[in-house]
N, CA, C and O of each residue as an XYZ file, in Angstrom:
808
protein
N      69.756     -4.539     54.310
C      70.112     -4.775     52.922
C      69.104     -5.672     52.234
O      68.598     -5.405     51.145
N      68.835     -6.825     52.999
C      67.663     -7.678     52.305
C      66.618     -6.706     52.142
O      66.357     -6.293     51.012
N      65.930     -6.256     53.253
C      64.416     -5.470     52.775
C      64.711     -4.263     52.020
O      63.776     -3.492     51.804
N      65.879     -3.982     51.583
C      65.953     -3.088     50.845
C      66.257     -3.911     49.063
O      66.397     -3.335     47.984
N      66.267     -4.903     49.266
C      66.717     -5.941     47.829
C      65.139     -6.294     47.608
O      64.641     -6.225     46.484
N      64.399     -6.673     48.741
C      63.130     -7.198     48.807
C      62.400     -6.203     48.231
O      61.556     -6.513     47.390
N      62.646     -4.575     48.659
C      61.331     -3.582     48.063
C      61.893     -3.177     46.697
O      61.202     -2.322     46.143
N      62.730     -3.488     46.167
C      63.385     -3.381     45.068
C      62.601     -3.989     44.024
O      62.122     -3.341     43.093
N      62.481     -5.121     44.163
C      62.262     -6.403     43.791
C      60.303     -6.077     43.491
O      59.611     -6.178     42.478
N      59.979     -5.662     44.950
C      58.540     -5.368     45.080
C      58.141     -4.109     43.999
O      56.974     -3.987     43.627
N      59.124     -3.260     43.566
C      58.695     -2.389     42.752
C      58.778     -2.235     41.669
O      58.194     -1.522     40.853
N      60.031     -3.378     41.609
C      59.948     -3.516     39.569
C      58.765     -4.498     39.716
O      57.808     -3.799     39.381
N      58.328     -5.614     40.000
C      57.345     -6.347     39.833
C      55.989     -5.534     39.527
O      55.082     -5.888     38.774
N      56.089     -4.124     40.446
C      54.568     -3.336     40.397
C      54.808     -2.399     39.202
O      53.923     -1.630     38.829
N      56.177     -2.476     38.522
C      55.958     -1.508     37.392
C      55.844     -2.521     36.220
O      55.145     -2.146     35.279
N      56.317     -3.523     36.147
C      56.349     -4.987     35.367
C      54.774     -4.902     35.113
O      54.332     -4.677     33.986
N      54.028     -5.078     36.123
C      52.252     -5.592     36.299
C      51.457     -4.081     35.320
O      50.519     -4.140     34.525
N      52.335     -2.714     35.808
C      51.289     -1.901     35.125
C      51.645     -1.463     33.731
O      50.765     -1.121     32.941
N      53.275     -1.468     33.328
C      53.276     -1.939     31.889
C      52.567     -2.723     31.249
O      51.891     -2.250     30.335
N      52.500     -4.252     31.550
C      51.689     -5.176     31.286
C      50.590     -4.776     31.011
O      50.032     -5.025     29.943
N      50.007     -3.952     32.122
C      48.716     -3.954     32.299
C      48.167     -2.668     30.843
O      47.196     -2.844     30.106
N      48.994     -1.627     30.803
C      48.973     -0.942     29.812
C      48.900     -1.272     28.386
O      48.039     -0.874     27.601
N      50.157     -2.245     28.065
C      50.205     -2.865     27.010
C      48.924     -3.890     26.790
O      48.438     -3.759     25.666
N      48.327     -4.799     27.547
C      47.662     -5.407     27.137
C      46.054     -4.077     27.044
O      45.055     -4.488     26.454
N      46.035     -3.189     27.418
C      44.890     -2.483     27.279
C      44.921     -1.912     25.837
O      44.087     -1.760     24.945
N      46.324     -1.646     26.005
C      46.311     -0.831     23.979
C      46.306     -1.910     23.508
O      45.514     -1.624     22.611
N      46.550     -3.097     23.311
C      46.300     -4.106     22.036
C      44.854     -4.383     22.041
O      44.359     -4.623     20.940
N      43.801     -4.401     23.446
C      42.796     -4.514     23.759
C      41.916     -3.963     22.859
O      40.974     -4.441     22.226
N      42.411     -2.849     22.925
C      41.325     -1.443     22.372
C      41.214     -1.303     21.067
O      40.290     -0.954     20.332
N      43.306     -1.936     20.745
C      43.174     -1.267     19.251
C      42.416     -2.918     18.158
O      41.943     -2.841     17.024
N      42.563     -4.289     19.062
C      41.664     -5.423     18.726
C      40.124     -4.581     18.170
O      39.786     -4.492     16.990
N      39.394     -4.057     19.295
C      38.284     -3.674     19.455
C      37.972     -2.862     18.454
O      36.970     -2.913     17.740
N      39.097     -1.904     18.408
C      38.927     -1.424     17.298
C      38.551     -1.896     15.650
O      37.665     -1.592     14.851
N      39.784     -2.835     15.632
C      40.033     -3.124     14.324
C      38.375     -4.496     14.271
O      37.717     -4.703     13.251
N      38.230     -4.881     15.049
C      36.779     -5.563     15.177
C      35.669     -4.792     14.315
O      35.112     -5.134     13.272
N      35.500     -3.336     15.301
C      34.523     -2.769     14.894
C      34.501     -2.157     13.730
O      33.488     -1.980     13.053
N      35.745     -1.769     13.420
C      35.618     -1.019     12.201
C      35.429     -2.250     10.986
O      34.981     -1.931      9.885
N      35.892     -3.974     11.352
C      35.298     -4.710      9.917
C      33.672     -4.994     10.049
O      32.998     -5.172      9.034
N      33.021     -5.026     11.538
C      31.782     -4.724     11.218
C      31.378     -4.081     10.467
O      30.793     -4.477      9.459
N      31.607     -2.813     10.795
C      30.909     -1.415     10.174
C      31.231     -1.570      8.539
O      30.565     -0.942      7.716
N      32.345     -2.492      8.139
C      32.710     -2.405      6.756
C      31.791     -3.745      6.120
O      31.535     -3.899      4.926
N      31.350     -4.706      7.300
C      30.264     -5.964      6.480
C      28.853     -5.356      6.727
O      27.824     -5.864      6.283
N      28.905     -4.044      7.595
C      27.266     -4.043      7.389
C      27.020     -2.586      6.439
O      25.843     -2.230      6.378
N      27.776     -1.944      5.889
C      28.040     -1.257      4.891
C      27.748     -2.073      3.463
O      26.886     -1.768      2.638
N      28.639     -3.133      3.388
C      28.563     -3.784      2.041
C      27.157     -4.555      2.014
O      26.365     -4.648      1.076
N      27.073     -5.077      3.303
C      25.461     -5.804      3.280
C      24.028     -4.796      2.837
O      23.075     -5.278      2.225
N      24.099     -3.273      3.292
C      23.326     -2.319      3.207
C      23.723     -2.004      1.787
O      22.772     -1.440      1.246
N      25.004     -2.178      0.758
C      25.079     -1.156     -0.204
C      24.109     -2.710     -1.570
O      23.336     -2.586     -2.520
N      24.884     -4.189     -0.758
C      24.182     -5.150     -2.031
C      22.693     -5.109     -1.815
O      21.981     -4.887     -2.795
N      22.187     -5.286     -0.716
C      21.012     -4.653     -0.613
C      20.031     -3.882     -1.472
O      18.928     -4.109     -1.969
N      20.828     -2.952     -1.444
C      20.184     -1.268     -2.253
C      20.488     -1.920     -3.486
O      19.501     -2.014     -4.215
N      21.317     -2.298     -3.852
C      21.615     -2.312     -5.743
C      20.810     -3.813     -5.816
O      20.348     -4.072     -6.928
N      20.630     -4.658     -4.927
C      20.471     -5.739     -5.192
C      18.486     -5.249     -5.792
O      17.941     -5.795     -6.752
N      17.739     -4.030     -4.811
C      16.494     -4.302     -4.885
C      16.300     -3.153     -6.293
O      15.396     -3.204     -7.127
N      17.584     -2.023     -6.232
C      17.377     -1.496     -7.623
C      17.582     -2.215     -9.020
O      17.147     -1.694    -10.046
N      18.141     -3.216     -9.032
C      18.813     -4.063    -10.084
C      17.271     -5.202    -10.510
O      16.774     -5.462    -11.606
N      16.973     -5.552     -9.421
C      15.583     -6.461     -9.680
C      14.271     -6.159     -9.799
O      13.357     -6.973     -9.934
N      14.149     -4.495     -9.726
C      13.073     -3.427     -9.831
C      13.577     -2.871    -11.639
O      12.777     -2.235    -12.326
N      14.224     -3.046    -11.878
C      15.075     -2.639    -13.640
C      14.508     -3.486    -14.130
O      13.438     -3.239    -14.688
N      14.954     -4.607    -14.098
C      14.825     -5.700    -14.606
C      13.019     -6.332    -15.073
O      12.450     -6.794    -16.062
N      12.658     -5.934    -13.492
C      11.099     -5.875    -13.872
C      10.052     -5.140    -14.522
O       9.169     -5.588    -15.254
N      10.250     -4.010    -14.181
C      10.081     -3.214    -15.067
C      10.672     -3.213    -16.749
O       9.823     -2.907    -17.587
N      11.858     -3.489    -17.176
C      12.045     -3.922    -18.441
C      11.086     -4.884    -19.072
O      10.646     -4.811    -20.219
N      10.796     -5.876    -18.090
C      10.213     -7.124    -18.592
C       8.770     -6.141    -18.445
O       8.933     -5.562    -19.519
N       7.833     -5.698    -18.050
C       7.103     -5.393    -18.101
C       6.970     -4.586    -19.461
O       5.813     -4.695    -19.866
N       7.499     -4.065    -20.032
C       8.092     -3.042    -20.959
C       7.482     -3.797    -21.841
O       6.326     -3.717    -22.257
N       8.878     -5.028    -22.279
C       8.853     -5.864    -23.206
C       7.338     -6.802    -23.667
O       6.979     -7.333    -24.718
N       6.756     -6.682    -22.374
C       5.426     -7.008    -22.100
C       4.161     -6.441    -23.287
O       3.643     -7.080    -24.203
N       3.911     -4.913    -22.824
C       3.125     -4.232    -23.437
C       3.346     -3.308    -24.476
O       2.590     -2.435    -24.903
N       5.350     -3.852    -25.091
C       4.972     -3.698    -26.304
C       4.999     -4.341    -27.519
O       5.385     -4.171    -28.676
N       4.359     -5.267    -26.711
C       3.891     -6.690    -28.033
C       2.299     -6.324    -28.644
O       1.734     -6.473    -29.727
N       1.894     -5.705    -27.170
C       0.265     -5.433    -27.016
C       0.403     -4.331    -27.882
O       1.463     -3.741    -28.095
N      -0.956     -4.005    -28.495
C      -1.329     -2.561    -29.171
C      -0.221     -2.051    -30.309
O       0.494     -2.689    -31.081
N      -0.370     -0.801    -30.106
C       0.815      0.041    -30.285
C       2.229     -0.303    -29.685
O       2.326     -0.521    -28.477
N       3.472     -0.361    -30.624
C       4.488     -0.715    -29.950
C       4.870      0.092    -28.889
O       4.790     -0.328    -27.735
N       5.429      1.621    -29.248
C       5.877      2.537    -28.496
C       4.336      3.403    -28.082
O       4.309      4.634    -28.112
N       3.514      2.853    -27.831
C       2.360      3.640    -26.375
C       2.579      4.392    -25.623
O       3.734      4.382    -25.197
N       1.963      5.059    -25.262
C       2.022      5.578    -23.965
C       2.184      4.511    -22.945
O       2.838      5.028    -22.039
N       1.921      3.311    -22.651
C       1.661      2.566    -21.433
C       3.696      1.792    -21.335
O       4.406      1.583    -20.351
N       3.940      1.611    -22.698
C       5.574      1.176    -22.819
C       6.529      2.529    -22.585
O       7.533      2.567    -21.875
N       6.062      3.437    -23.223
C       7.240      4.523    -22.902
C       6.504      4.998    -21.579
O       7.049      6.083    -21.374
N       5.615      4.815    -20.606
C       5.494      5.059    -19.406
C       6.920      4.211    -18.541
O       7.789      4.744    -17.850
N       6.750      2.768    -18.884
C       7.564      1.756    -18.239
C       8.973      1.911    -18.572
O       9.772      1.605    -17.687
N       9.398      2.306    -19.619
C      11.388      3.154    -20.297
C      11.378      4.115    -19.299
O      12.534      4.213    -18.886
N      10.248      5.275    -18.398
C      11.125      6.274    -18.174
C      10.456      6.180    -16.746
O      10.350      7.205    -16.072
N       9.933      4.774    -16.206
C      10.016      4.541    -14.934
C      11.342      3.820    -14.945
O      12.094      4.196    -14.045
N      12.001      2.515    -16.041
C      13.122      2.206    -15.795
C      14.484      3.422    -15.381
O      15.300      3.322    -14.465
N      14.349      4.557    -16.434
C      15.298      5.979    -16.130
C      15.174      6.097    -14.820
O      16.187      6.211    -14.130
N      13.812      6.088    -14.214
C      13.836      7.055    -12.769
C      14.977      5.371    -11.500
O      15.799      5.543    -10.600
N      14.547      4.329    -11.962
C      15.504      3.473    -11.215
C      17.041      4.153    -11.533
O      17.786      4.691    -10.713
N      17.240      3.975    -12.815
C      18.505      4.871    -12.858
C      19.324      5.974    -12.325
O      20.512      6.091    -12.024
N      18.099      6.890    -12.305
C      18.550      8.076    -11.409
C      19.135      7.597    -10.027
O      20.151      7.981     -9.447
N      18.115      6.560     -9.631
C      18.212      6.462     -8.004
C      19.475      5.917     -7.998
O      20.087      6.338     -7.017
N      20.247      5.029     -8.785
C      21.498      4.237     -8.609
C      22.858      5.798     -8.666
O      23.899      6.093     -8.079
N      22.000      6.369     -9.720
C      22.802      7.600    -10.483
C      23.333      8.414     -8.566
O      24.374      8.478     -7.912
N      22.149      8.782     -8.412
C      22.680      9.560     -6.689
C      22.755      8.875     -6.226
O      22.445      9.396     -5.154
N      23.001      7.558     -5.908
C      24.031      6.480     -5.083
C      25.202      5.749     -5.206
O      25.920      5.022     -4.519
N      25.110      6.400     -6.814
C      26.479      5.743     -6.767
C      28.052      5.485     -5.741
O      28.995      4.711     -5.903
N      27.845      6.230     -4.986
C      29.495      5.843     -4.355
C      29.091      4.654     -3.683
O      29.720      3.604     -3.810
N      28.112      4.762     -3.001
C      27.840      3.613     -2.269
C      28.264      1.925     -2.835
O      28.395      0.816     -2.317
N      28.363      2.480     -4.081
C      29.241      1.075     -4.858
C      30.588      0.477     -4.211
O      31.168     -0.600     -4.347
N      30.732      1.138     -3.774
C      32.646      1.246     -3.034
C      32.541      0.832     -1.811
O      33.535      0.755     -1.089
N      31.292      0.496     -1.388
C      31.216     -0.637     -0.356
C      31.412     -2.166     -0.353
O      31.745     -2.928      0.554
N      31.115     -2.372     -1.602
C      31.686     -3.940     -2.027
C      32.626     -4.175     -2.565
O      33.063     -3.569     -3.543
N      33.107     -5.101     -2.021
C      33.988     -5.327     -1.879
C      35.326     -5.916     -3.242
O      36.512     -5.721     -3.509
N      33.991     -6.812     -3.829
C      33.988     -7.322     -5.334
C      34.439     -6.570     -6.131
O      33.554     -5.895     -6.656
N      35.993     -6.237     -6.682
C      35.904     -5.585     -7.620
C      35.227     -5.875     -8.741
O      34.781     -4.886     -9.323
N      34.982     -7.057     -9.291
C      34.539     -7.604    -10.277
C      33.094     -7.662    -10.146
O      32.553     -7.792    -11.244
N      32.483     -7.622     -9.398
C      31.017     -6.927     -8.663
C      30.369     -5.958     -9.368
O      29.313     -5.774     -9.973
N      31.791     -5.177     -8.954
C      31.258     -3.392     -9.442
C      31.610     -3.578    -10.372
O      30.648     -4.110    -10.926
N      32.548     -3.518    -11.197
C      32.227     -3.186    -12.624
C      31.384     -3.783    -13.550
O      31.112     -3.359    -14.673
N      30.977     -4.828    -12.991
C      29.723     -5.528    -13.689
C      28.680     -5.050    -13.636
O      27.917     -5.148    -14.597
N      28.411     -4.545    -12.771
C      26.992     -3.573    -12.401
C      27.135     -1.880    -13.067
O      26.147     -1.386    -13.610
N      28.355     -1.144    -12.965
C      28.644      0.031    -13.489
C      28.351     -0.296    -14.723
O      27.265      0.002    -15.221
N      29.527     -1.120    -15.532
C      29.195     -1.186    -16.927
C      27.830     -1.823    -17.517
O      27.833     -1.686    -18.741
N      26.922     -2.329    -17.154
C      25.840     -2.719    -17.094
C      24.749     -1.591    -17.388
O      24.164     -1.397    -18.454
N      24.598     -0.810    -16.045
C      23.587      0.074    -16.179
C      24.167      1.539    -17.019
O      23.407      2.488    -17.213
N      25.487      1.543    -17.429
C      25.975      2.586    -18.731
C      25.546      1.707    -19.854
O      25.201      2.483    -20.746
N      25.400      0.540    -20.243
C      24.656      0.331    -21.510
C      23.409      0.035    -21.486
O      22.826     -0.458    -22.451
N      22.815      0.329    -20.273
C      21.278     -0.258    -20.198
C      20.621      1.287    -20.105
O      19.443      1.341    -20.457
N      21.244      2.565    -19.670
C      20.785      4.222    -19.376
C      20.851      4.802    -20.947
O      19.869      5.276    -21.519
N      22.058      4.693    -21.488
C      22.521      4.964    -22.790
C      21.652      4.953    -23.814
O      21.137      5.933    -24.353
N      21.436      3.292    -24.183
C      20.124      2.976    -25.078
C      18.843      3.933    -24.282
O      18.497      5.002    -24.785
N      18.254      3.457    -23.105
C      16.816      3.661    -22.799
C      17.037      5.708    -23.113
O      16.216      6.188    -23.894
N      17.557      6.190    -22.807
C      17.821      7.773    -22.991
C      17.662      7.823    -25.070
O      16.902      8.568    -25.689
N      18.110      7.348    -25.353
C      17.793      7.150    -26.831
C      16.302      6.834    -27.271
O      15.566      7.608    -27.882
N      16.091      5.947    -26.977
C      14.711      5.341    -27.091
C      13.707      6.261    -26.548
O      12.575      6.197    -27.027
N      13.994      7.239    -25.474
C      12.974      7.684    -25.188
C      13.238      9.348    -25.591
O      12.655     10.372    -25.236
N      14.135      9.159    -26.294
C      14.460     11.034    -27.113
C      13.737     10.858    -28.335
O      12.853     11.673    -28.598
N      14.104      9.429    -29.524
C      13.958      8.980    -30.642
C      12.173      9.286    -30.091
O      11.688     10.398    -30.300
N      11.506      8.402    -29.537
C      10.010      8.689    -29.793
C       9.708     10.076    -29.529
O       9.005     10.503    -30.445
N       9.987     11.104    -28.511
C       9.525     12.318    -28.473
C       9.683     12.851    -29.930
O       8.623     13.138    -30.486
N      10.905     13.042    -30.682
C      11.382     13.510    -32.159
C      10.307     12.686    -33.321
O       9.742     13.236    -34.267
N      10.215     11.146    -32.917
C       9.027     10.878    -34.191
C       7.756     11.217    -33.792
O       6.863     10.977    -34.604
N       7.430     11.755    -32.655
C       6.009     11.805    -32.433
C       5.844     13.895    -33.127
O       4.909     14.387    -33.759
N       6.938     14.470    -32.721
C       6.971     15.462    -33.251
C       7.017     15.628    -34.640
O       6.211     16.331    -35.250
N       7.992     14.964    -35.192
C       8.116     15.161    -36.867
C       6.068     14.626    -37.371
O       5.389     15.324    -38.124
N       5.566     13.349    -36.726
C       4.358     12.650    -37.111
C       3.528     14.132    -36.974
O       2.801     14.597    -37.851
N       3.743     14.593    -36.002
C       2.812     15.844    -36.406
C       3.252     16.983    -37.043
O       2.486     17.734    -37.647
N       4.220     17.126    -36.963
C       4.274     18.057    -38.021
C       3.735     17.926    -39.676
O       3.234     18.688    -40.503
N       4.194     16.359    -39.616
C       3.746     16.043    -41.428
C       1.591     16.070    -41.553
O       0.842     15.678    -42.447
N       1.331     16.675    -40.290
C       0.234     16.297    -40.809
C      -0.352     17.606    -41.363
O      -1.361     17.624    -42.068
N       0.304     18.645    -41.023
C       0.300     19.914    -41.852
C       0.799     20.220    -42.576
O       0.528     21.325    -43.048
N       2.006     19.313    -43.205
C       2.568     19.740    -44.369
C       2.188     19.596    -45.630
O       1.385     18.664    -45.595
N       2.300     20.017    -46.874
C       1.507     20.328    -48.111
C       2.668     19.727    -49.463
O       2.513     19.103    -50.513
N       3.937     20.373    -48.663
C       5.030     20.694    -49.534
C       5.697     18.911    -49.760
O       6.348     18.304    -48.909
N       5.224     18.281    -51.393
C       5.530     16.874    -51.335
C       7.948     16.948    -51.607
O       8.576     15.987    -52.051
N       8.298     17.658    -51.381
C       9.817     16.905    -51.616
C       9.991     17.198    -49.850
O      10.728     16.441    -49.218
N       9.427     18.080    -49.295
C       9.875     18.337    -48.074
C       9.136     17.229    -46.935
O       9.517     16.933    -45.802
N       8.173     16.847    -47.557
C       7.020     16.124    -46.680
C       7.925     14.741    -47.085
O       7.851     13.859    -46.229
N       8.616     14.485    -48.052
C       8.773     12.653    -48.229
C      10.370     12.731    -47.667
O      11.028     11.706    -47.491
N      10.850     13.958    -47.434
C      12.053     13.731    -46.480
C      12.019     13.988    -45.325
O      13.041     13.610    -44.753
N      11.240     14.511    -44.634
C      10.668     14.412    -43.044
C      10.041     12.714    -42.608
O      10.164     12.135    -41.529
N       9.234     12.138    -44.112
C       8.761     10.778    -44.091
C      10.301      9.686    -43.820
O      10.348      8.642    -43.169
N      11.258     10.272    -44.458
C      12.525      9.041    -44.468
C      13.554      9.226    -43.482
O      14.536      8.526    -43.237
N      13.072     10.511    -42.856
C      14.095     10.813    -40.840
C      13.120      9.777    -40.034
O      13.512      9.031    -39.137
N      12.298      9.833    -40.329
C      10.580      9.685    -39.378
C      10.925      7.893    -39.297
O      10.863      7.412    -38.166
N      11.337      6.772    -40.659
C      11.712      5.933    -40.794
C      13.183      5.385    -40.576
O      13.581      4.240    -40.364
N      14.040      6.916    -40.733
C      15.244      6.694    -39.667
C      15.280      6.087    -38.764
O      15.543      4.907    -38.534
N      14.812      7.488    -37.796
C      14.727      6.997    -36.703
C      14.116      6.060    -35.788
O      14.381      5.767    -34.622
N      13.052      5.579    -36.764
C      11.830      4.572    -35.794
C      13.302      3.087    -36.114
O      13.511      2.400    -35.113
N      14.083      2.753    -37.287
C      15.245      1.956    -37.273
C      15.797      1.887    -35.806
O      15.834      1.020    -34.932
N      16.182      3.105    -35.920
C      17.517      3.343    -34.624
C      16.419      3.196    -33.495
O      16.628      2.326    -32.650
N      15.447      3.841    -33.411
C      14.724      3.405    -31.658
C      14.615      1.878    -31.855
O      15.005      1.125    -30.963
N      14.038      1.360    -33.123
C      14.110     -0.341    -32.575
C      15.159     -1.158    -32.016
O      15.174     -1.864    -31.008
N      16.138     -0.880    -32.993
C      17.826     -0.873    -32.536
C      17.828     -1.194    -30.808
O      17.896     -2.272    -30.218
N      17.710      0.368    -30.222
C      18.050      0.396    -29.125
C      17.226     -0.209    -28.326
O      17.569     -0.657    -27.232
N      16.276     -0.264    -28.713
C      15.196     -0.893    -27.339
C      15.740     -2.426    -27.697
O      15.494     -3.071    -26.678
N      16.308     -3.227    -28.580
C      16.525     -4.213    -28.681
C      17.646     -4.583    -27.754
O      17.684     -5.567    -27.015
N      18.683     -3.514    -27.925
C      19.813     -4.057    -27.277
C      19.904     -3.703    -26.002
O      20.874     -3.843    -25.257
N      18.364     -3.016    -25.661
C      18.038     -2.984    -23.922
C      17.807     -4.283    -23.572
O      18.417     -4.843    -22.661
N      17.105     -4.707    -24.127
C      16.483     -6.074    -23.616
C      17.274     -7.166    -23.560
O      17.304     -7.959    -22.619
N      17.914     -7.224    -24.548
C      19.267     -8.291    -24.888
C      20.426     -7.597    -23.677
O      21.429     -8.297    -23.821
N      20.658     -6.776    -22.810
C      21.804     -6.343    -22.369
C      20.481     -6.689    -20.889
O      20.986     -6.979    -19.805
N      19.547     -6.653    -20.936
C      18.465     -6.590    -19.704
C      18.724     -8.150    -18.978
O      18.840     -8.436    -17.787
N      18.772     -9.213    -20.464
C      18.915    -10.741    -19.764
C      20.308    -10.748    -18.886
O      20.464    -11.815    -18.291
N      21.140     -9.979    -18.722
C      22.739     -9.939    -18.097
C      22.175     -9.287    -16.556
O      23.041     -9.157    -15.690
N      20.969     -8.945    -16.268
C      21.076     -8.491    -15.092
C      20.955     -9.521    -13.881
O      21.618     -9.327    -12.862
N      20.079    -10.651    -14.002
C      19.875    -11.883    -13.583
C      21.126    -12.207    -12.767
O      21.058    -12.402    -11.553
N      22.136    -12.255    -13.374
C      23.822    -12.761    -12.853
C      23.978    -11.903    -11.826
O      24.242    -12.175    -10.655
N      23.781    -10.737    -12.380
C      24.451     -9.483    -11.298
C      23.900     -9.422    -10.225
O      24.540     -9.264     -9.186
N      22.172     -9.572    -10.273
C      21.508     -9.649     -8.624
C      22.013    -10.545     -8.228
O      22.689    -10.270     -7.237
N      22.065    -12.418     -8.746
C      22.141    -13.841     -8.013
C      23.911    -13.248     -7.889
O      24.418    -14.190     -8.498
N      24.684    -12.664     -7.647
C      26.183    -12.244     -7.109
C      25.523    -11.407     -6.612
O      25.724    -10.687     -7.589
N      24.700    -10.602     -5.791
C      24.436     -9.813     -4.900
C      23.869    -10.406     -3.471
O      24.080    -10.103     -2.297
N      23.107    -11.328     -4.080
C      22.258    -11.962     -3.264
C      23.052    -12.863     -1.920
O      22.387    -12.763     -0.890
N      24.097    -13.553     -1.786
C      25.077    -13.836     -1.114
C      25.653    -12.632      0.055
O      25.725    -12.805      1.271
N      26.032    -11.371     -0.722
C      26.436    -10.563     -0.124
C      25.292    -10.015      0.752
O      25.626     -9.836      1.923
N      24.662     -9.864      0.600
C      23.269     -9.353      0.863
C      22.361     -9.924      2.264
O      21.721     -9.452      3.204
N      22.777    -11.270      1.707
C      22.582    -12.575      2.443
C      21.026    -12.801      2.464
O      20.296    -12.846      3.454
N      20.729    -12.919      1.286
C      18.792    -12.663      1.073
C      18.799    -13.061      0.001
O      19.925    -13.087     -0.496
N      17.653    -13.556     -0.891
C      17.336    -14.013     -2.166
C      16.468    -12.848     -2.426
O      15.682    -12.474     -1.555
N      16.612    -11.882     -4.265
C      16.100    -10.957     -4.327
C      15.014    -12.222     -5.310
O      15.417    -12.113     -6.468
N      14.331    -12.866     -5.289
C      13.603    -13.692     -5.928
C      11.884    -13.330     -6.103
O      10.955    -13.314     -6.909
N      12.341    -13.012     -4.414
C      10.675    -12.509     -3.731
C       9.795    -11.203     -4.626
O       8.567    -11.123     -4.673
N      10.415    -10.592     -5.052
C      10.528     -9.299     -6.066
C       9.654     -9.820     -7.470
O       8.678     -9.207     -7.903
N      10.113    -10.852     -7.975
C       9.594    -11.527     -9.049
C       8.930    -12.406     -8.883
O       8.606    -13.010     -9.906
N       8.367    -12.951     -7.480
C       7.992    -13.789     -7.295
C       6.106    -12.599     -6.876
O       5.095    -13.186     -7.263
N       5.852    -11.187     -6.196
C       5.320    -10.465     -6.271
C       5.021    -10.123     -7.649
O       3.873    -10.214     -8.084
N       5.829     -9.801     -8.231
C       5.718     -9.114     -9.600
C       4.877    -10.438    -10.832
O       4.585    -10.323    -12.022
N       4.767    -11.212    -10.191
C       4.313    -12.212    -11.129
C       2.391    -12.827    -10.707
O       1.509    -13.428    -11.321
N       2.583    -12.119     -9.112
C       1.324    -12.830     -8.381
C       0.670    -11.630     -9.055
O      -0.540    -11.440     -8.938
């Protein structure tokens, strides 16, 4: 009766040990789990501030470069509307990356940066339609003969050079707001995007 109380005893203990042993393996795994998957979610957000952090401070420079050469010469040049539709092509690149936004975490992050580069694409897409249209109408008037038709092609031509100043203005004025948005990237990022302007200046 005892060694039969004794192996009793001996076999709940050995099913006791491999429950145990079970249970502590699934909390193990699903720990491990839940570990890896917040890695994969800080080196996601670190890779996405990253990317916006070096597209956001490549905008920015390029704007300023903009603002640069068109003090020089001719306002709207070739060498300034070169630099508007290298700023577009940064755009694009954010444009096919966008989801990658949804890695940070910041809601207040992202919409600072979304709504940002919708009023910074908006204007520059203007600005750089407005000069193709006055450079077209400028030539057209240089064949024209006909004076009521020629002095109202002259007052679109002065339209629009209004409205492109307009907009390139409120690029630049909406351009000083980007500053904030990289230095809140830069944390996440865990890097100073400084070095960028600190090149761009040597």
């Amino acid at each position: 009766m005892a060694s039969d109380t004794f192996g009793f005893l001996v076999d709940q203990n050995t099913l006791i040990a491999v429950i145990l042993g079970a249970v502590l393996a699934t909390i193990g795994g699903f720990t491990a789990t839940i570990f890896e998957r917040h890695l994969d979610k800080r080196e996601r957000e670190r890779n996405a501030a990253l990317f916006f952090g070096e597209i956001l401070s490549s905008l920015a420079i390029i704007l300023r470069f903009a603002d640069e050469t068109k003090k020089i010469g001719e306002p709207y040049g070739p060498v300034t509307m070169r630099m508007l539709r290298s700023a577009r092509s940064e755009l694009d690149i954010y444009d096919r990356n966008r989801e990658s936004i949804f890695d940070l975490r910041d809601a207040e992050l992202r919409a600072r940066i979304q709504t940002l580069l919708i009023r910074i694409s908006m204007p520059i897409d203007g600005v750089i339609e407005a000069s193709d249209d006055i450079k077209a109408m400028r030539d057209k008037l240089r064949g024209m003969s006909d004076a009521p038709a020629r002095k109202e092609l002259e007052e679109r031509v002065v339209v629009d050079e209004r409205r492109r100043e307009a907009g390139y203005e409120f690029i630049i004025t909406t351009a000083a707001e980007l500053k904030g948005v990289i230095d809140g990237l830069a944390p996440v990022a865990g890097q100073s995007f400084e070095r960028l302007d600190r090149v761009a200046n040597s």
